[in-house]
C-alpha positions in Angstrom: -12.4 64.9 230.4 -15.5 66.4 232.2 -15.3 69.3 234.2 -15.2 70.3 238.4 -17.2 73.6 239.1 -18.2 74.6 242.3 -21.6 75.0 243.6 -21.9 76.7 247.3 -18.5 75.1 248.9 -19.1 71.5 247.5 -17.0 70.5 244.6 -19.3 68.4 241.7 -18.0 67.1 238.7 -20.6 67.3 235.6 -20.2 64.0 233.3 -21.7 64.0 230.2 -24.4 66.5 231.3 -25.1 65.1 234.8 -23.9 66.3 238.2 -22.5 63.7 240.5 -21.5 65.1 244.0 -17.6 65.0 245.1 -16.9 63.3 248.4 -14.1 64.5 250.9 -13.7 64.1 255.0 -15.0 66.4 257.0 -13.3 65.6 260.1 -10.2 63.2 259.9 -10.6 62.7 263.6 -13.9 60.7 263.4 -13.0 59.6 259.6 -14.7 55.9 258.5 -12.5 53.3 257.3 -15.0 53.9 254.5 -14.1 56.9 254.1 -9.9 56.3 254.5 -9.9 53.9 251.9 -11.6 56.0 249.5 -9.9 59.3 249.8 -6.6 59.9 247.3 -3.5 60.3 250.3 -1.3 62.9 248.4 2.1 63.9 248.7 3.5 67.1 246.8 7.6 66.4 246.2 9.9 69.4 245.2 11.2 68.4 241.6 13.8 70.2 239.5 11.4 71.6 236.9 8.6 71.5 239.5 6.6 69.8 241.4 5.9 65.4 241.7 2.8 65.3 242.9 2.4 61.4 243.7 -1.2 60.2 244.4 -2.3 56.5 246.3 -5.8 55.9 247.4 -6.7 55.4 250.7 -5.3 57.2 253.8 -3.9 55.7 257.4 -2.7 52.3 256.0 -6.4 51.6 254.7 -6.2 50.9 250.6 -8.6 50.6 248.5 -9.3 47.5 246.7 -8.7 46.7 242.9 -11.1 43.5 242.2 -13.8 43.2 239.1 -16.2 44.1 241.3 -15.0 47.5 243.0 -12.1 49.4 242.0 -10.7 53.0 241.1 -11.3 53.9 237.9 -9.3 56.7 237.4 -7.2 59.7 239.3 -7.0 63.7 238.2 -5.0 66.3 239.6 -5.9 69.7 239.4 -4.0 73.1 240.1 -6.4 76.1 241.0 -9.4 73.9 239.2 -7.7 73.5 236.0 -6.9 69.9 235.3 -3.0 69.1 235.0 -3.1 65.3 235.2 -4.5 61.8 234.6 -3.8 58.1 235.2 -6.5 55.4 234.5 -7.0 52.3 236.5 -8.4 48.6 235.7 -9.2 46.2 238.2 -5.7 44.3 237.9 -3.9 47.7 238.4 -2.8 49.4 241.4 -4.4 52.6 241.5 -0.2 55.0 242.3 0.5 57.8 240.1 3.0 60.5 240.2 2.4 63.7 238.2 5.2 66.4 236.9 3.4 69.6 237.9 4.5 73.6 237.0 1.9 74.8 239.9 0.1 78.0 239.0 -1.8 78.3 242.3 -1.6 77.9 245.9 -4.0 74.4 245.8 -3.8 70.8 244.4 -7.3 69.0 244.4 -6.8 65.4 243.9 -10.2 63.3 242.6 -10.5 59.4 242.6 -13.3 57.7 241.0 -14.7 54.2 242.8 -16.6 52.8 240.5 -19.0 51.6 243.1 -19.0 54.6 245.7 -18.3 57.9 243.2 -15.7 60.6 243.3 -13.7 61.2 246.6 -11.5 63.9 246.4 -8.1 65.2 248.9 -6.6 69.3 248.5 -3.3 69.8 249.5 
């Protein structure tokens, strides 16, 4: 797994020695389908040992599509910037997870990687 720092307010993951920027909304009032169908739509669940944190891509009824030629690769889940979850995606799979989280901290970033348009990213 690579790692998120932060670098003067924007989020960038570092893969294999190379930054690559992480995308989020600025304003959901003037948001882009673009940008709605890209963005990881969160929702944090009170559990019994916990909390289920389930993750789909795209935001206002806009998915993302899952064909050979663009699709989410993967989804993490992080609690205060330390990575507490995974799921991996093909293009034949619908890119819904739900992770079993002991939060540590009062944020959960959420990162999903189009393998065409980068890494979007949701806090909650």
């Amino acid at each position: 797994m690579s790692d998120t720092v932060e670098f003067d307010n924007a989020v960038t993951e570092i893969n294999e020695g190379t930054a690559q920027e992480v995308h989020s909304i600025a304003d959901f009032d003037t948001a882009t389908d673009f940008e709605l169908k890209h963005t990881p739509n969160v929702e944090v669940i009170e559990g019994a040992d916990g909390q289920i944190i389930k993750v789909s891509i795209g935001l206002k009824g806009i998915s993302h599509p899952q064909t050979e030629e663009h699709y989410i690769e993967w989804i993490r889940v992080f609690d205060g910037g330390e990575p507490v979850g995974s799921a991996e995606f093909g293009p034949a799979d619908e890119p819904v997870a739900s992770f079993e989280v002991q939060r540590s901290s009062s944020q959960i970033a959420v990162q999903a990687l189009c393998n065409l348009h980068g890494i979007w990213e949701a806090r909650v």
